[in-house]
Residue, then its C-alpha position, 0 to 999 in steps of 0.5 A: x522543496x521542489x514542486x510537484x511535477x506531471x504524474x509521468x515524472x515519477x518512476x512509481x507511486x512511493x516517489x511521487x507520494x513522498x515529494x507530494x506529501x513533504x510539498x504539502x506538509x511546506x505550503x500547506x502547514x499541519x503537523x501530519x500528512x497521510x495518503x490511504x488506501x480504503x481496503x474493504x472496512x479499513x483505512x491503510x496507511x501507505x505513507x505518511x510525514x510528521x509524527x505527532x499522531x503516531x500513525x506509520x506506514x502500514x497501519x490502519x484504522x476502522x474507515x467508519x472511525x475516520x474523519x475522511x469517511x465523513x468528509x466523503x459521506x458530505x457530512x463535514x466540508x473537505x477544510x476544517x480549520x475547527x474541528x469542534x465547529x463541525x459534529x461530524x468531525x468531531x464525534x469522529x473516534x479518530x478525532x477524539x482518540x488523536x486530538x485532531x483539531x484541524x482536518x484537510x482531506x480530498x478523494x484519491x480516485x481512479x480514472x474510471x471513477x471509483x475511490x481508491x483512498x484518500x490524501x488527508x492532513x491533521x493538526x492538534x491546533x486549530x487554524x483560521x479560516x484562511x486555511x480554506x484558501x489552500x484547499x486547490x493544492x490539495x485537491x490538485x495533489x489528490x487528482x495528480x497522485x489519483x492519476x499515477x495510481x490508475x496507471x500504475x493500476x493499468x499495468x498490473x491489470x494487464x499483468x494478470x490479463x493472461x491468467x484470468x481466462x481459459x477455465x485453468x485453476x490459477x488461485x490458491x483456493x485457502x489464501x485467495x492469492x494466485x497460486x504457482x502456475x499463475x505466479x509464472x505466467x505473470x512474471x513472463x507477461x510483465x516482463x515483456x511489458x517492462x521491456x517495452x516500456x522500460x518499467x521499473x518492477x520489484x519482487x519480494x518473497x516471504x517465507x513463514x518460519x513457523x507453519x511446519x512446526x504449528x502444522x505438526x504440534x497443532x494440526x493443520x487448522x491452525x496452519x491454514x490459520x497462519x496462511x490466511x493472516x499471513x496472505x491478509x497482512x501482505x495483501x494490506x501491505x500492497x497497494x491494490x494492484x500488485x500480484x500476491x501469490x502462494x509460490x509454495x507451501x510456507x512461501x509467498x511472493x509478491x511482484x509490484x510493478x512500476x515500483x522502484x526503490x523507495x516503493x519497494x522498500x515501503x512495502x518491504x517495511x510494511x509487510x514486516x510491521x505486520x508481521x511483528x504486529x500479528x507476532x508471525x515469525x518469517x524470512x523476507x528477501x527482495x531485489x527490483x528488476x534488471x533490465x539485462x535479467x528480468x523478472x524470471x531472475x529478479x524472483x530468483x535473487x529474491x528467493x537468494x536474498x530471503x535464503x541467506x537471511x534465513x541463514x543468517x538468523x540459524 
């Protein structure tokens, strides 16, 4: 396992996390390891080693169930080689649903200050206390992984900067997603920032398979109905930066930007755990940013992708 190297090593955040986490998982000890992202009363899962808890990439959990919700409120210590030593923990519904009898956590935060999620490791056996001595590697991975999501996160920012100025309506008013005209003033301003700097970038489009048919046998309500979760499940799914937007009446699109493959693929197979989850039939398609095409093109080779897997399936 190789260490751990500065946060500009990586390519994308998913490259980082995975060496992060199989590090961890090496020196540290405990059966599973998880980096999460704290999205309004739930806890995201963005990615995870070990499966001896049966918690995957995408799902997630209620944030005041959570042993990490305690650790951040100073009710339990960031190592808890016990678990039943500490009553915070303890009494945690997550602890008591899993069987987690050791917990290890820290903040992942952003450069300006505010919590982005957490990094957290569980075993159903409880360790001594020298376990404490490990806490340094994790609080450093913590502060390394914190700082590849910030300038992950400065980038969509000035993605989006264009299209949140001169009074124009760029935001489908029902899903809460960027709408279409925003959707290509976005793509032309990141492209520009990738080819100066060189970023990786990936598009992935999402067509809903069933919205004509409910919108005809049971009215547009439940349409809108299906759009909403629909927008809600890809919105989980990406990390807090990247762009969703509604490209078309079934049709959404989402561009992550420093996202190379095994980033994409995450969250190519998050957004489809969702989907099986919420029992909502729709085509995907993907393909990441070449240099020689761009953006433009790579939503393109998405739309073709998504195209040929829907024909595929008639």
């Amino acid at each position: 396992m190789k260490d751990l190297q500065p946060a500009q090593q990586y390519e994308d955040f998913g490259s980082a996390a995975e060496v992060a986490l199989g590090l961890l998982r090496e020196k540290v000890g405990l059966q599973y390891w998880m980096i999460t992202r704290l999205a309004g009363d739930e806890l995201i899962v963005l990615n995870c080693v070990g499966d001896s808890f049966g918690i995957k990439n995408g799902d997630s959990m209620l944030w005041t169930d959570t042993l990490c919700s305690r650790m951040l409120a100073g009710s339990g210590p960031r190592v808890a080689p016990r678990v039943s030593e500490v009553p915070a923990y303890a009494n945690a519904p997550l602890a008591q649903a899993l069987g987690i009898n050791t917990y290890m956590g820290a903040p992942l935060t952003l450069s300006d200050g505010k919590l982005y999620g957490t990094l957290a490791g569980f075993d159903r056996e409880p360790k001594r206390d020298d376990l404490k001595a490990q806490l340094w590697l994790v609080e450093m991975v913590a502060g390394l992984l914190g700082a590849i999501v910030s300038r992950e996160k400065s980038a969509g920012d000035s993605a989006t900067q264009l299209v949140s100025e001169g009074g124009e309506v760029l935001v489908d008013k029902l899903t809460q997603t960027f709408n279409r005209r925003a959707w290509d003033r976005i793509l032309v301003s990141e492209e520009a920032r990738c080819a100066r700097h060189n970023h990786s970038a990936c598009v992935i489009c999402v067509d809903i398979d069933t919205l004509r048919a409910i919108n005809d046998a049971q009215g547009r309500d439940k349409g809108d109905e299906l759009l909403i979760r629909t927008s809600q499940i890809l919105k989980r799914a990406c990390r807090g930066y990247d762009v969703v937007a509604r490209t078309g009446e079934d049709e959404f699109a989402i561009l992550a930007v420093e996202c190379g493959l095994k980033g994409a693929k995450g969250m190519f197979d998050r957004i489809n755990g969702g989907f099986h989850k919420e029992n909502i039939k729709a085509s995907l398609g993907i393909a990441l940013r070449n240099a020689s095409t761009g953006l433009p093109r790579t939503f393109e080779e998405a739309t073709n992708t998504l195209l040929n897997a829907k024909r595929a399936r008639t």
